[in-house]
N, C-alpha and C positions, 0 to 999 in steps of 0.2 A: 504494500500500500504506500501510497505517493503522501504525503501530509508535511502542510508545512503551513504559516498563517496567513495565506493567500487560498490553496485550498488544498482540497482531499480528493485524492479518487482510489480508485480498486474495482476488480474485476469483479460482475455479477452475473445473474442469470435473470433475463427477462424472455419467460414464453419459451425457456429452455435453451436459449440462446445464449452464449457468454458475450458480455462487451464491457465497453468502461464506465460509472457513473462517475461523475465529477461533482464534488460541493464547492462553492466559491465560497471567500470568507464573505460577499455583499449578500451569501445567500439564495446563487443562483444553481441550479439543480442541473445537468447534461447530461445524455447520454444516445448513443448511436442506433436508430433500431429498425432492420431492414434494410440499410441504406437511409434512411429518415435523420435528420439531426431533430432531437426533440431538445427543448428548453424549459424551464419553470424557473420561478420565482417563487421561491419562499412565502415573502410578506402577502406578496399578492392575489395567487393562485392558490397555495398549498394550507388547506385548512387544516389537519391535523393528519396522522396515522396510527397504527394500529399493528402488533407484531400476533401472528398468526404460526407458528410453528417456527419453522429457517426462511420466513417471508417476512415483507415490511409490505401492508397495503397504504398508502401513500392517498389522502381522502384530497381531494382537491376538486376546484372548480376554474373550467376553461371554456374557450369561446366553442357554439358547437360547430363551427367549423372548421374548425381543429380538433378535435377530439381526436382524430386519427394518425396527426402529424403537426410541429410545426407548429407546436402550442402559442399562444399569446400575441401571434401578429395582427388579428383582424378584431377590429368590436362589433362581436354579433354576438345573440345574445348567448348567456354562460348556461354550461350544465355541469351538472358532478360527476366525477368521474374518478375512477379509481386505477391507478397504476401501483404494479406488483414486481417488486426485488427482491431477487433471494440470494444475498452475500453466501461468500464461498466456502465461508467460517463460521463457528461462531462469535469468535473474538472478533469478526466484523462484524457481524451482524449487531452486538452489541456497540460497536464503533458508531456504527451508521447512525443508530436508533439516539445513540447518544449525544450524537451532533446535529440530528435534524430536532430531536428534541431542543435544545440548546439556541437554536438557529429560532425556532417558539417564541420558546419562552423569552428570550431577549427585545422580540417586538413589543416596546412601549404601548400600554393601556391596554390590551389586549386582556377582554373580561376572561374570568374564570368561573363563575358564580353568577347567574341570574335568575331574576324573579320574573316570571311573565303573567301579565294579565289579560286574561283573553276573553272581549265582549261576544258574548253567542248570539246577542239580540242585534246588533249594531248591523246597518245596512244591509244587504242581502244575506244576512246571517250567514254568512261565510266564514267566520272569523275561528272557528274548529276546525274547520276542514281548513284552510290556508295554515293552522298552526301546525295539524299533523303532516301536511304533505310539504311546505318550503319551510316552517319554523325550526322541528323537534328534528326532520335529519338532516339538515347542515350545523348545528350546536350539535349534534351528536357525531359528526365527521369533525369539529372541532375539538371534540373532548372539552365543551363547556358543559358544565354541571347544570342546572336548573330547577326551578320548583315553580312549578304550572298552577294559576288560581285563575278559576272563571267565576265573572263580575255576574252575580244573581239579580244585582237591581241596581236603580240610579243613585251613584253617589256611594257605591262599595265600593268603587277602586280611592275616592275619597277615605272611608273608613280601612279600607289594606297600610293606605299611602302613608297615614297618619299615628298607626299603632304599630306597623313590623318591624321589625330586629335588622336596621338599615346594615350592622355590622358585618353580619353573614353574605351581603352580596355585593356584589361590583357592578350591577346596574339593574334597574328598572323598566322590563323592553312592557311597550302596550299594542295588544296584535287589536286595532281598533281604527275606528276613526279617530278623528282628534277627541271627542269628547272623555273619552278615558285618559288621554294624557293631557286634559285641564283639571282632570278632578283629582291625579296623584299630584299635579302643581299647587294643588290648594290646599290637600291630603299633609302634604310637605309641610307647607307655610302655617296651618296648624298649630305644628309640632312645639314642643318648647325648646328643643335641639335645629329647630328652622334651618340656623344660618349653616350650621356642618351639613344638616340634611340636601338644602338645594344643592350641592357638590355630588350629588349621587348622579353618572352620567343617568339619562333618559333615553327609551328607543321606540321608535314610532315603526310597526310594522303596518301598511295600509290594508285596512280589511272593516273599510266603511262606505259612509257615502262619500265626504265629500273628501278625506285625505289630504287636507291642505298643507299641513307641518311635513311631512312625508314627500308630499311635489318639492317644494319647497328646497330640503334636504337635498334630494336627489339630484334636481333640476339644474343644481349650481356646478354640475358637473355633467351635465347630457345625459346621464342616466333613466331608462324610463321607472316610472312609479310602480315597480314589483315589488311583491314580498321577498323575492332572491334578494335583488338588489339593496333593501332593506338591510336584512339580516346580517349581509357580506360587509354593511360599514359597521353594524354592531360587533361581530368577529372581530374583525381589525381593527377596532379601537380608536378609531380618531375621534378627536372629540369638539366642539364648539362653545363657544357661548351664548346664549341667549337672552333678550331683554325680558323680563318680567313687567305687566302693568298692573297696577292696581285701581280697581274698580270701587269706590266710597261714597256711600250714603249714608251719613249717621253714623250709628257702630256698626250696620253692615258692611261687608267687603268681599270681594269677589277678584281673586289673580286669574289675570288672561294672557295667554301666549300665542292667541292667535288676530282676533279683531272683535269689534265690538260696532253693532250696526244699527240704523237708527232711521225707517222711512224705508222708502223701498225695496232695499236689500233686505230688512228686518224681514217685512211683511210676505215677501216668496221665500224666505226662508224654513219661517216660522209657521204663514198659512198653508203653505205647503204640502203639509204633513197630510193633510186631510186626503192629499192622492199619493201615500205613498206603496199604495200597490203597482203605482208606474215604474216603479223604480227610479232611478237617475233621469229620464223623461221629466217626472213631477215638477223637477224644478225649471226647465225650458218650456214647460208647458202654464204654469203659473204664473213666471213671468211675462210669457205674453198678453196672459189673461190681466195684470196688472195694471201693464200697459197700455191696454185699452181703456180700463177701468183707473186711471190713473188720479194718486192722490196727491196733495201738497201738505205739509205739517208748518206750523205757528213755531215759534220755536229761538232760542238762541244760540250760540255758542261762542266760547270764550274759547283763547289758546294762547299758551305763549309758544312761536315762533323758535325752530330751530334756525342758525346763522344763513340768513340767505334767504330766507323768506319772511322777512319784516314788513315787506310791503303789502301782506296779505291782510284783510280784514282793518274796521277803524279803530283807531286808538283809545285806551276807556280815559276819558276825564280827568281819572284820579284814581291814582296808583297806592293810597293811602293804605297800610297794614298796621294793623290793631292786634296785639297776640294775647293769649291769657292759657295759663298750661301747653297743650301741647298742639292748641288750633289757635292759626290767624285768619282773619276777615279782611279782604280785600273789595277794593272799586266802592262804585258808589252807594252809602246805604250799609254799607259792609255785607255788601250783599252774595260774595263771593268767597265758600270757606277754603281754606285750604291747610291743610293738615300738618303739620311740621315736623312729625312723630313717624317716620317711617322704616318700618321693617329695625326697628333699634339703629336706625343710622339718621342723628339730629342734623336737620338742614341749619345751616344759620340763619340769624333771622336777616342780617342785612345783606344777602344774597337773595332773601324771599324777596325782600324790598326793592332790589334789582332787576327784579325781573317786571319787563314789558310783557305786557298782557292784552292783547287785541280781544275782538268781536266782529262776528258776523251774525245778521240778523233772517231769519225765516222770509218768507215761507221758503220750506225747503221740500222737494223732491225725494232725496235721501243725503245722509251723511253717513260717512263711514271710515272707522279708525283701523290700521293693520299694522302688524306686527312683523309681517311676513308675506314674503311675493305674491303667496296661492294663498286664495280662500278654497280650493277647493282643484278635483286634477286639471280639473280645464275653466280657472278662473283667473286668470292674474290678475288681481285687483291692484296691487303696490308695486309695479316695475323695480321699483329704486328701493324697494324695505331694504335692511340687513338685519342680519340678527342680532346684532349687540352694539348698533350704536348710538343707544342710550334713545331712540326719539320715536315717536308712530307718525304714520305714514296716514294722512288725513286727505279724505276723497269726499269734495260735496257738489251734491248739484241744486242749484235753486231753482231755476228754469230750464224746459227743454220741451221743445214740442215731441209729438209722441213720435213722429216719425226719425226724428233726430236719436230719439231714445232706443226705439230700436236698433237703428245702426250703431249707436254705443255698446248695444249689451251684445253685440255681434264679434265686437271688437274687445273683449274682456279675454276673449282666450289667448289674448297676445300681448296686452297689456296698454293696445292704442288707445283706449278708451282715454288716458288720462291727459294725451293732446289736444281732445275737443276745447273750443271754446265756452261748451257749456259746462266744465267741468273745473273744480278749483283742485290742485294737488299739492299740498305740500309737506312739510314736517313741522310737527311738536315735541318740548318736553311735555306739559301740561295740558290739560283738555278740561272744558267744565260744560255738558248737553244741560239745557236748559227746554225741555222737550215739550212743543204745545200739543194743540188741538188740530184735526183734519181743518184744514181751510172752508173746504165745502158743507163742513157739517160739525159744529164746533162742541155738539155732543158726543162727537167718538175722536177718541184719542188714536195712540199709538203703542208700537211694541218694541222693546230694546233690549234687545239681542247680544250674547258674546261667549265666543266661542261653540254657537250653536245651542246655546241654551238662555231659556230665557228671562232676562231680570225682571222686566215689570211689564206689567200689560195695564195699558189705559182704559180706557170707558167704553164700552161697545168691540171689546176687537177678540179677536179668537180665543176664545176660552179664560177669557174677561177675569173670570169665576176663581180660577186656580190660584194657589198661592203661590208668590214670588219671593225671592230673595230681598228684594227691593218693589218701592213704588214709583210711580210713576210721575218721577218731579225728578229738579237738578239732581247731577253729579258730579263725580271729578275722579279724572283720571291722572296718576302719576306714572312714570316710568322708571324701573331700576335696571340700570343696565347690567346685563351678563350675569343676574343672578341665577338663573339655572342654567343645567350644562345637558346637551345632549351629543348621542351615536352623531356621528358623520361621515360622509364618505371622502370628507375631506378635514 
């Protein structure tokens, strides 16, 4: 055997064949077969292995058209495959096992232990059957450990989130739509251990309706929205940061990681559901219905301005801040609360005092806050979001004729929507919905929506009835950057 700290090779047997395999020190895997030069990469390709008598099964995932040759030059899409060595010895066979082992476990972040949560109800209740056929055998070609809990009702992965033994695992995956991985975000925040808990990476396997944290993910790298594709950045460990916002009315509070929607996006959202035997249709199909039937809401909203978009919205009057414990009142009337007590990290107050604070005034169409590029797989509501630079990504319309409306919500799968002139786009730290009345009919309100679930329902509107987190009056949204961390594929 050849070994030096560059690399290693020695003679095997593949398919009964003897030839040479080669380990590089970067990691990279060679050997000759058929005439064939086959290649791998470690980090990239080779999920784990497995010793089987005087064999090494080698679990890996490659492009499928390569499977047969010539591994890793083309991006189509990957399937798992397994290639088998049987060193000539056993002092190699041990060698081998010892170095590719080695070659593992040196890859940074790389989980060992995960909890997964997996919603049975969530969109086409797919989400068992996607966790046993892509979830449970590529973690089991990794030799990741895991302990499987399915979500019985709304608000359990809240209650998992918030009471388990974070110690025992190295992340958090959610085989769901997004709404399970808002309610371990809140699950978290909970805690009295909060600020170590947000440090637990998160992983979003898409297996809902809308999958918007998962596009999102994915997208920033060409990837499409699979569960493979998923799982392979939770494998490999890269990780992200993420902004957190926080949702406040009163002592209610509500963290959101994805958007929060207020008028027309609410309302085919939320009303929606009533045709959700369509499936993914429901929501193309109620928007249009909207749009015909189109509403306008009474309404305010307040923002301060990320750098660069000053010019949006009028200046308030009076910028005067009044504090007393841990809330100050801002503008006129002190009619603006804002909270100063957040997440145990004290803002100062004469940086509260600094901040400019616009206003835009109703009627409005719809408003809408993001977090993240995709509301959904084929929504790009926030071209320009990122995930962790500290600000939301604010989308309003006041005006638009219906025909015009249409061609905007035509234009959302690409992200043009936010060139129109009928559309404001910019960035906040701060956010304060001051939410009216239907224009046409000032006895029915509206619905405000985040993360897919809903906070308040106003006077007359879908399921009026139900109890909310919140009511149907001002809030305020802050943002904390990069407080939780998730899978990435980058």
């Amino acid at each position: 055997m050849d070994q030096n700290r560059e690399t290693i090779s020695d003679l095997v047997k593949i398919d009964g064949i003897t030839t040479t395999l080669t380990l590089t020190y970067a990691g990279k895997l060679s050997w000759n077969d058929g005439g064939c030069h086959r290649s791998l990469t470690i980090e990239k390709e080779v999920l784990g292995f497995s010793i089987q008598g005087s064999r090494i099964f080698l679990k890996t995932i490659v492009d499928k058209s390569d499977a047969s040759c010539c591994i890793g030059d083309n991006k189509t899409d990957p399937i798992r495959k397994s290639f088998v060595f049987e060193p000539l010895s056993e002092s190699s066979l041990q060698l081998w096992s010892n170095m590719i082992r080695q070659k593992l476990d040196s890859l940074e972040g790389r989980p060992k232990k995960l909890l997964i949560l997996v919603n049975p109800f969530g969109g086409r209740k797919s989400a068992l059957k996607i966790f046993a056929g892509d979830v449970k055998p590529l973690l089991d070609d990794a030799n990741i450990l895991f302990t499987m809990k399915e979500t019985r009702h709304q608000l359990h992965a809240k209650e998992i989130a918030s009471t388990i033994d974070l110690s025992i695992y190295d992340g958090i995956v959610c085989v769901s739509g997004d709404g399970v991985l808002v309610e371990v975000v809140n699950g978290l925040m909970e805690r009295e251990d909060w600020e170590s808990a947000m440090k637990m990476p998160l992983g979003v396997v898409p297996a809902g309706t809308g999958n918007g944290m998962a596009k999102s993910l994915l997208d920033t790298v060409g990837q499409p929205c699979t569960a493979l594709c998923a799982v392979l950045a939770i494998i490999r460990g890269h990780k992200r940061s993420l902004d957190v916002a926080t949702i406040l009315q009163g002592e209610a509070r509500f963290y959101s990681v994805l958007m929060l929607a207020w008028g027309l996006v609410a309302d085919i959202d939320i009303e929606s559901e009533r045709f959700r035997w369509m499936g993914s249709a429901r929501m193309d199909f109620y928007a249009l219905l909207r749009i015909f039937h189109l509403r306008t809401y009474n309404g305010h909203v307040y923002f301060v301005p990320a750098p660069g978009y000053e010019a949006f919205g009028d200046k308030l009057r009076r910028q005067n801040v009044e504090c007393s414990g841990d809330f100050c009142t801002l503008g006129p009337n002190n009619e603006l609360p804002i909270k100063i007590q957040q997440h145990g990290y004290r803002q100062s107050i004469v940086n509260l005092q600094n901040l400019k604070w616009r206003k835009i005034d109703g009627p409005f169409v719809s408003v809408w806050l993001h977090n993240v590029p995709w509301g959904s797989e084929d929504t790009m509501a926030a071209p320009d979001a990122k995930f962790a630079d500290g600000y939301l990504d604010l989308i309003i319309m006041r005006t638009c004729s219906k025909l015009s409306l249409l061609a905007l919500m035509i234009e959302l799968n690409n992200g043009n929507h936010v060139k129109s002139p009928d559309v404001l786009y910019l960035k906040v730290k701060a956010f304060i919905l001051e939410p009216g009345s239907q224009t046409a009919d000032p006895s029915k309100e509206g619905i405000i929506d985040s993360d897919g679930e809903v906070l308040a329902r106003g006077k007359g509107t879908y399921k009026c009835k139900q109890k909310t987190l919140m009511t149907y009056d001002r809030l305020q949204i802050t943002v904390d950057q990069g407080l939780a961390t998730l899978f990435s594929p980058i």
